[in-house]
N, C-alpha and C positions, 0 to 999 in steps of 0.2 A: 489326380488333382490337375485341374489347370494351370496352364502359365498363368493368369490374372489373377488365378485364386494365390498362386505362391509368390507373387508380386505384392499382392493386397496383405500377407500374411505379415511377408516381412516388411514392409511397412505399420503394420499396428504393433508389431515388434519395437520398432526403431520413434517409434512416434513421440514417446518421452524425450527420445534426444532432441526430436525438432520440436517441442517445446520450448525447451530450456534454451534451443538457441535462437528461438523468434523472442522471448522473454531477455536477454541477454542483449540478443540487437537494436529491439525496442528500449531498454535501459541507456546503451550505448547511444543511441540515436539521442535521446532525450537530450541527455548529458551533453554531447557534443553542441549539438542547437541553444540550450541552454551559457556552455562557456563562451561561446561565439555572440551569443547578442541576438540572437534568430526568435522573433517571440514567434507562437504557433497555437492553433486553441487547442488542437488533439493530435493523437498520433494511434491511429489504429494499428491493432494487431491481430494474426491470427494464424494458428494450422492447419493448414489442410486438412480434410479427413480423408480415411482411405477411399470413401466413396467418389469424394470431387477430385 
């Protein structure tokens, strides 16, 4: 197996967890700009995939 392949592996592995914490940051970010008085029209978010 290649090193990029077992790099690539363990990343589709782990990928749920960076889910949860792009989802989790994105919430947090919200919230905070939101208590602060910060209006904004959107707030992208996303995971990488193994590919990019």
């Amino acid at each position: 197996m290649a090193e990029g392949s077992k790099i690539e592996d363990e990343y589709k592995d782990l990928r749920p967890v960076y889910e949860a914490f792009t989802e989790n940051a994105h919430e947090l970010l919200r919230k905070l700009l939101e208590d602060v008085g910060i209006e904004f029209a959107s707030i992208e978010k996303r995971t990488k995939s193994a590919e990019t």
